[in-house]
N, C-alpha and C positions, 0 to 999 in steps of 0.2 A: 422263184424267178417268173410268178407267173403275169408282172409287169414289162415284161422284155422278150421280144420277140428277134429269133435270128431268121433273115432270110436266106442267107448263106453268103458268101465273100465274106465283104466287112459292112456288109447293110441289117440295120437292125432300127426295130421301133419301139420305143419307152411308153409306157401309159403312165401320167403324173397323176395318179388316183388323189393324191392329197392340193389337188388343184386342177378341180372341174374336169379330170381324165381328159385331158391334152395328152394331144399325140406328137411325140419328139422322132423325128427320122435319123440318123445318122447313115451317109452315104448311101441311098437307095437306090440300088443297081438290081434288074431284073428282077421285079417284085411282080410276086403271082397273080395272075387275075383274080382270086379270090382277094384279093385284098382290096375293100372299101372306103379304107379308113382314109380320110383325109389329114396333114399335116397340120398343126399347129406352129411347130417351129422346126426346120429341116436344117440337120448341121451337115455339114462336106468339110471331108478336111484338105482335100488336095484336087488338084483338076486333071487327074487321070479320069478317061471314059469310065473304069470301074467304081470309080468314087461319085463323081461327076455326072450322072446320067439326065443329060434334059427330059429326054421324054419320061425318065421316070419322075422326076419332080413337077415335070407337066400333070401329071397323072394324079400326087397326091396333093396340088396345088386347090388351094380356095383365096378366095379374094386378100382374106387374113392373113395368110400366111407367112411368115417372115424366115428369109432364104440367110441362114450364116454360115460363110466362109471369106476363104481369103481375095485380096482383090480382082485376082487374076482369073478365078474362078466364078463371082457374078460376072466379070467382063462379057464369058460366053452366054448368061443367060439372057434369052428375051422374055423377061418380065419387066413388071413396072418398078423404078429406083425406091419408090418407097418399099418394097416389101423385100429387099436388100440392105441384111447388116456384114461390114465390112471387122474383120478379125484379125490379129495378128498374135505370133506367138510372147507365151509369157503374160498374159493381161488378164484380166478380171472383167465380169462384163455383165450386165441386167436388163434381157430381151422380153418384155414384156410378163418383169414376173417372176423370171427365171433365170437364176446365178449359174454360172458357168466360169469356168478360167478354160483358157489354152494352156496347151503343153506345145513345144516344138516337135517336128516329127520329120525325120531327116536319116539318110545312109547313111555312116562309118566305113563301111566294108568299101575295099578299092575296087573291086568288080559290080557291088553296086549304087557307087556314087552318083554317074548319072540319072539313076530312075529320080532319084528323090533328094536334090544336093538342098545342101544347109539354106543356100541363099534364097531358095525359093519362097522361105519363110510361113511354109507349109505346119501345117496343126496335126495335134490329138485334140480333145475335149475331155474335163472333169465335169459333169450335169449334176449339180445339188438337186435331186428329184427325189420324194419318196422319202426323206429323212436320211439317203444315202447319198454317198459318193459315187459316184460313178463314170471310170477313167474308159474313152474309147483312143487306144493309142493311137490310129491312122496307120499309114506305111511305115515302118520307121525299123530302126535298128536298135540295139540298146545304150540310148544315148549319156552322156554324162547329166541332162537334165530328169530323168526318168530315175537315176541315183537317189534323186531326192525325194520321190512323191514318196516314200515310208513314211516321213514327217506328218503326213495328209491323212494316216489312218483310212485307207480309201475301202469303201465295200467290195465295191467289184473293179477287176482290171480286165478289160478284154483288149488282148493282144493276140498280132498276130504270129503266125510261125510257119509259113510257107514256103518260105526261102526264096532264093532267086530275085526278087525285088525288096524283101522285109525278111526279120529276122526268123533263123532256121528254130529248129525245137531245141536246139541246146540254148538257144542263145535268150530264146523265149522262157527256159527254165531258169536261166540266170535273172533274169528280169524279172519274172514273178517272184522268184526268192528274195531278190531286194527290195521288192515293191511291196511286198509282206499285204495285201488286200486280202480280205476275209475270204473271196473268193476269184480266180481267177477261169475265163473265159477264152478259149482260143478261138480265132477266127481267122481269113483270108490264108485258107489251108488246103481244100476242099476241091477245088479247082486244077490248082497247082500239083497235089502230091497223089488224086488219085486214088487209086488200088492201097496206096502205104496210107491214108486216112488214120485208118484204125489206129495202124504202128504208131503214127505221130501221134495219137492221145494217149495211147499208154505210156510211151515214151513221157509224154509231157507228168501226169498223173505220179510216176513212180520219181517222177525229179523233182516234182515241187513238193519242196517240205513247208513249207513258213502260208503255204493258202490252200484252199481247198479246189481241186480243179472240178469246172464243169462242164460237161458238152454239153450243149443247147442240139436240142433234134431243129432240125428245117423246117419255117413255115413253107407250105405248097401249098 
């Protein structure tokens, strides 16, 4: 794992060793000062501040850099249009280089359908990086499209299981069981559950049987 780095929430950064070690962001929210690195390609899946954090894209911004999410989401950024690619869920896509599809990433649960409703037409990301797949679900619950990524053979899934806005630890062990990925990654937990942390990895670890669970320690 030692091409992927968790910040903690749902912000994490790829190094594409097998293409010039380009740096991939996915949702960079409160990233340490220790961190250097500039972006090459910054993915956001949804335009919550925890997803969505300007001044942290300010931060690992360079002139290059190309910002992928969905419309509503460049909306808020003040950058230049060019260095904005627009997404939508379900599509295939080639950002200078570099294959990706969306997943949709949407609520079910009736109490948290407003955080994260279907129409918003909010993402996850699969990153062909590295010779792998690599699924970052976004906020989401376990959708009937998320059914399907076992087809995909995927390496890693990192999903979340924090409850209250995304899916709780049972529901994230349903999901990793069906998503059968070599290895699966919990994330946007940490925050939300606290003191019970630990409980939810083990929790999660002694429920998935079909991938191998792994906690990522915090970049600081």
């Amino acid at each position: 794992m030692e091409n992927i780095r968790w910040f903690g929430h749902a912000s994490f950064a790829i190094t594409d060793s097998l293409n010039g070690n380009r740096i991939y962001f996915i949702d960079p929210f409160e990233l340490p000062s220790s961190n250097s690195d500039k972006a090459d390609l910054i993915f956001v899946t949804h335009a919550h501040y925890d997803h969505l954090s300007g001044g942290d894209i300010n931060h690992i911004l360079k002139p290059q850099t190309s910002v992928i999410a969905t419309p509503d989401s460049l909306a808020t950024l003040k950058i230049p249009n060019e260095q904005k690619f627009e997404v939508a869920p379900n599509n295939s896509y080639d950002v200078k280089g570099t294959k990706f599809e969306t997943v949709p990433a949407y609520n079910l649960k009736p109490e948290r359908l407003n955080a994260h409703p279907k129409s918003n037409n909010w993402v996850g990301y699969i990153l062909f990086v590295n010779n792998q797949k690599i699924y970052h679900a976004g906020d989401t619950d376990f959708t009937p499209e998320m059914q399907n990524l076992a087809s995909k053979n995927l390496d890693i899934a990192i999903l979340p299981m924090g409850g209250k806005y995304t899916m709780e630890v049972d529901e994230a062990i349903e999901a990793a069981n069906t998503i059968k990925a070599k290895i699966t990654i919990p994330m946007h937990y940490r925050r939300l559950l606290g003191d019970k942390s630990k409980e939810a990895e083990e929790k999660l670890k002694q429920g998935v049987t079909n991938s191998k669970v792994v906690i990522l320690e915090e970049v600081s």
